[in-house]
N, C-alpha and C positions, 0 to 999 in steps of 0.2 A: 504494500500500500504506500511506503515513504516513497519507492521508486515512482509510481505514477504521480506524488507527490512535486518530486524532484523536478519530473519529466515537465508538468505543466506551468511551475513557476520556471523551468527555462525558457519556455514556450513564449508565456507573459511577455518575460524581460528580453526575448529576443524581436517579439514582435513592437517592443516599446523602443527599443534598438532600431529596429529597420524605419520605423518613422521618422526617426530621428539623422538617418540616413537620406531619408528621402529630402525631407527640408535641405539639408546641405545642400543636395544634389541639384537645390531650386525650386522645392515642390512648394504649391501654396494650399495645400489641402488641410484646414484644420488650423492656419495660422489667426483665422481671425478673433476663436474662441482660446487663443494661449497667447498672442499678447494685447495689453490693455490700451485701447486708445481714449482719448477724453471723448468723442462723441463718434457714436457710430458709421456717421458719413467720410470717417474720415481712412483711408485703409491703414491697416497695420503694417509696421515698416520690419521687417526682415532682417535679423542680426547678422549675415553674411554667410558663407559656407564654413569658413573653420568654426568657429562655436556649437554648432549640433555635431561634427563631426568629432569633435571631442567628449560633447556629451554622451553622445552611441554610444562610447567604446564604455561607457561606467555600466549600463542596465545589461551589456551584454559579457562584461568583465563578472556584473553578479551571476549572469545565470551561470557561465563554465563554471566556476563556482561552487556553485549548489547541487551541481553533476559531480564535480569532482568531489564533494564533500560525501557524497551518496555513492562515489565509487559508477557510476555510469555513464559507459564510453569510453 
């Protein structure tokens, strides 16, 4: 039961990872509800490609992680 455990919090944090990937890459899917602007008409401005591309590497730094803690793979 830990291992299906394991299995889906890597899952989580790898698909929390890959969004996070995506934005670098440019993406604007989801940007408008993660940053805050003072009035809705206004768009949300885009932190650049390196900053998510650093962040990725942490939710998917935890899942190997949580595999390797559980011995799977």
């Amino acid at each position: 039961m830990t291992t299906v455990i394991a299995i889906l919090l890597f899952l989580v944090f790898f698909l929390l990872s890959l969004l996070h990937f995506y934005w670098g890459c440019g993406g604007h899917w989801g940007t408008g509800g993660v940053f805050p602007t003072k009035d809705a008409t206004i768009p949300a401005k885009s932190p650049g490609t390196t900053p998510p591309f650093i962040v990725a590497l942490v939710p998917l730094g935890f899942g190997f992680f949580i595999l390797n803690l559980k011995g799977v793979g």
